[in-house]
C-alpha positions in Angstrom: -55.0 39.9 36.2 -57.8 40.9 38.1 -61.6 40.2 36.4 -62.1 43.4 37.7 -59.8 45.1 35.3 -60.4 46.8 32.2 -58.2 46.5 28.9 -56.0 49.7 28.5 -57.3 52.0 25.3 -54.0 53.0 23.4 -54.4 56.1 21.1 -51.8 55.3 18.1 -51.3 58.4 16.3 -49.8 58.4 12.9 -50.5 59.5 9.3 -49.0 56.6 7.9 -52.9 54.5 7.9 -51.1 51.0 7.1 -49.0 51.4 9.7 -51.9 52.3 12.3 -54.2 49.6 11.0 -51.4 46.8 11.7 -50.1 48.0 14.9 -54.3 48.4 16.2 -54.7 44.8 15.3 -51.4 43.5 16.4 -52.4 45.0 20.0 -55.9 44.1 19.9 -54.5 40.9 19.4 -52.3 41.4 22.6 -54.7 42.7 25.5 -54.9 45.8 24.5 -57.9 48.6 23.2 -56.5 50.8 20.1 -58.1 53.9 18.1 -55.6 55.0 15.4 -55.6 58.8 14.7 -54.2 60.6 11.6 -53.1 63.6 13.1 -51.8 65.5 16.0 -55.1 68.0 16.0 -57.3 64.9 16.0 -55.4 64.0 18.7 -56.2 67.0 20.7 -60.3 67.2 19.8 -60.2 63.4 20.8 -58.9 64.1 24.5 -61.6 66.4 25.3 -64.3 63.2 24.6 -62.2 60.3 25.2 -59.3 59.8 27.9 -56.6 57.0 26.8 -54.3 55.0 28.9 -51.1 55.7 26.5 -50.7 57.4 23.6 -47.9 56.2 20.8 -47.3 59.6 19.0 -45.4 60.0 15.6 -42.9 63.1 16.0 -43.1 64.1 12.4 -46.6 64.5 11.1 -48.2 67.4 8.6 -50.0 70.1 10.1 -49.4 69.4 14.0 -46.3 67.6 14.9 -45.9 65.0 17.7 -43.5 66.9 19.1 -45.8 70.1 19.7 -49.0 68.2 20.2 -47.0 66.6 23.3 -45.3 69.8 24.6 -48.7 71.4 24.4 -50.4 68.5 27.0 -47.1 69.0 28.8 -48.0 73.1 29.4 -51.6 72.4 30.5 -50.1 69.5 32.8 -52.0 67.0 31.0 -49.8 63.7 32.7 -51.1 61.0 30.2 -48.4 58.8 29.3 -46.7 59.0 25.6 -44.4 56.9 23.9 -43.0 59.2 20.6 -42.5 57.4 17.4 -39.6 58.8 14.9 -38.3 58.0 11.6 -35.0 59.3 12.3 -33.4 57.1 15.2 -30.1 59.6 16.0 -29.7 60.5 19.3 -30.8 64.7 19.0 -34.6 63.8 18.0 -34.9 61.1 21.2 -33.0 63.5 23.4 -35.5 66.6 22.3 -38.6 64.2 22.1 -37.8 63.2 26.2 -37.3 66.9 26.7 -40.8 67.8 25.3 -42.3 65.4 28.1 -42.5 62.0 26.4 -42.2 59.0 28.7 -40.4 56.6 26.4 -39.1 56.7 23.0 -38.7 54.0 19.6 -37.2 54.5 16.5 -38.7 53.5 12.7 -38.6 51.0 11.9 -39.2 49.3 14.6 -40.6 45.1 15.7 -44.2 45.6 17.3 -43.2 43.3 20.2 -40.9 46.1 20.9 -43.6 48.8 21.3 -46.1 46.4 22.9 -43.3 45.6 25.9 -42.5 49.4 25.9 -46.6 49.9 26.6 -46.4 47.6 29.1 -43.6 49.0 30.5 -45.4 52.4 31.1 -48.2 50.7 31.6 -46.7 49.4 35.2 -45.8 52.6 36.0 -49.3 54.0 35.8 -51.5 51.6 37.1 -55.1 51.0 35.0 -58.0 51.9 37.1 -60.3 49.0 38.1 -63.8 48.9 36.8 -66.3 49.5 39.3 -67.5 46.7 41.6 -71.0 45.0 40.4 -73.7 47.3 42.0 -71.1 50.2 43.2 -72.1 53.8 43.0 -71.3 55.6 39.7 -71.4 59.5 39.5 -72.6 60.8 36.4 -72.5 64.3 36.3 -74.9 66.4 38.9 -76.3 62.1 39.1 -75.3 59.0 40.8 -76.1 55.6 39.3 -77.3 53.3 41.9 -77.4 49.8 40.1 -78.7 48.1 42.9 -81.6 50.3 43.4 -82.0 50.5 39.9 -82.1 54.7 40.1 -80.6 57.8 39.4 -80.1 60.4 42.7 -79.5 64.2 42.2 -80.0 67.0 43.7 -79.0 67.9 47.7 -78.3 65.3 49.2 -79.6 62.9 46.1 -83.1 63.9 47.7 -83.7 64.3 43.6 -84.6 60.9 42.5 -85.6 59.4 39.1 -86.5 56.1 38.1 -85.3 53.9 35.3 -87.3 52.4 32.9 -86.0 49.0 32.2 -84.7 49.4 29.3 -82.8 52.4 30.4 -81.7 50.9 33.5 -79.9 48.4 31.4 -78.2 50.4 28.9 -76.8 52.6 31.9 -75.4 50.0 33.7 -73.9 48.2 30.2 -72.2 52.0 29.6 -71.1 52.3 33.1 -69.6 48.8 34.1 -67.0 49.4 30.8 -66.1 53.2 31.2 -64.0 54.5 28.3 -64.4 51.7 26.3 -66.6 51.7 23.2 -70.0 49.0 22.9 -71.4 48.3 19.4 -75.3 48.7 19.6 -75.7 44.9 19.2 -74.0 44.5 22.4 -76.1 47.2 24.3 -79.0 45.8 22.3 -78.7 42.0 24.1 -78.0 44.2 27.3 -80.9 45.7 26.9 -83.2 42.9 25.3 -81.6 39.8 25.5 -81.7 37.8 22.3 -85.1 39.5 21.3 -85.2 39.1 17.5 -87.6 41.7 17.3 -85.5 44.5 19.1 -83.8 47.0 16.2 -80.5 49.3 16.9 -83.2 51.9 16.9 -84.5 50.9 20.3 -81.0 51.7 21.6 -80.8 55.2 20.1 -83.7 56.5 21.8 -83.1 55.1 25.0 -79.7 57.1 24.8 -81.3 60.0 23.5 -83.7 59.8 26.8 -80.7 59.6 29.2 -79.2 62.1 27.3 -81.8 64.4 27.9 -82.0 63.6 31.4 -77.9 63.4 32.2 -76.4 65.7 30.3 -76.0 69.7 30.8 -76.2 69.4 26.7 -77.8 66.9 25.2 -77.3 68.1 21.7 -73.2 67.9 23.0 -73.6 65.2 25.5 -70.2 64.8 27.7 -70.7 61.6 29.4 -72.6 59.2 27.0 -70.6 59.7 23.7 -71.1 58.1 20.5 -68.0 56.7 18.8 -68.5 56.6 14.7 -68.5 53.0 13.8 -67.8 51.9 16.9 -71.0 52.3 19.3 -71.2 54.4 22.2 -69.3 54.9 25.5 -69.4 56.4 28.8 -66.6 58.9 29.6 -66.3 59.5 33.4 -65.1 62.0 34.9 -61.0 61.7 34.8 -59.2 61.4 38.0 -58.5 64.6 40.3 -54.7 64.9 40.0 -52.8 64.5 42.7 
């Protein structure tokens, strides 16, 4: 694989816990980015902040089912790739969960060398974007990110332009160089101050609060730098025009 690409973030959505937690490690352990989920309504709040490459969906959950939460991405033509996860292996449920848009299917119980080559197998099918090329233009909103001039451009014709302090500078191009996938403060923390011993997480969360203020339509809901609970924060990109 190219350098250049990114691991795939898997969304494994479930509201068995156990049963997330070992299939996140197992394919952590196996190339791949996961975020279990408890629910299918969790589900649908975390694809307005966080776009994943796949997502494995239990059919039977409380409150929102797979099967709905999938039909509804299938009426607003949301394409992202789902593999549905049943209990019941007969043939009706795989039959109606490929009918409410699912790209693959696997019965419970199931090996999770199974699932990981059934990933991969979609996977193939839908290319992972690259990451961007070291120094390459990155639009932020009404912005664009130029690493190489270490600036931000807006405006008409990015006559609009706003320098970087450097520890801003280096926390953008940290977020932007790994779009979509989470970065602990101690990582953006070295990013930002090498090995300084005297640098605290703090630093970090006011530098995002100033690029906040300055990327962002709302700070106080910020759409492009997003904090992740536990995890860090990540930059969210714009998702690909279809077609």
């Amino acid at each position: 694989a190219s350098m250049n690409t990114r691991r795939p973030l898997i969304y494994l959505v479930d509201d068995d816990a156990e049963l997330r937690q070992m299939l996140a490690a197992y394919l952590e352990r196996n190339g791949l980015e996961a975020l279990g989920i408890p629910s299918g309504d969790e589900l649908l709040r975390r694809l307005k902040r966080l776009r994943p490459d796949l997502i494995v969906l239990d059919l039977m959950m409380p409150g929102l089912s797979g099967l709905d939460a999938c039909r509804r991405l299938r009426v607003e033509q949301d394409e992202v790739p789902i593999i549905m996860l049943t209990a019941r292996a007969d043939l009706v449920d795989r039959i109606v969960g490929l009918e409410s848009g699912a790209d693959d299917y696997l019965g419970k119980p199931f090996d999770p060398r199974e699932l990981l080559a059934r990933i991969q197998a979609v996977l193939r099918r839908r290319p992972i974007p690259a990451l961007p090329s070291p120094g390459e233009e990155v639009t932020i909103g009404a912005w664009r990110f130029h690493p190489t001039t270490r600036s931000l451009h807006g405006g008409e014709g990015g006559a609009d332009v706003q320098p970087l302090s450097d520890a801003e500078f280096a926390l953008l191009k940290a977020l932007t160089e790994r779009p979509g996938l989470p970065q602990s403060r101690e990582k953006l923390l070295e990013a930002m101050h090498g090995r300084d011993v005297e640098a605290t997480d703090r630093s970090v969360d006011v530098a995002i609060h100033r690029l906040r203020k300055l990327l962002e339509p709302d700070s106080e809901a910020p759409r492009y730098i997003q904090t992740m609970r536990g995890r860090g924060y990540v930059f969210v990109p714009e998702p690909p025009a279809h077609g």
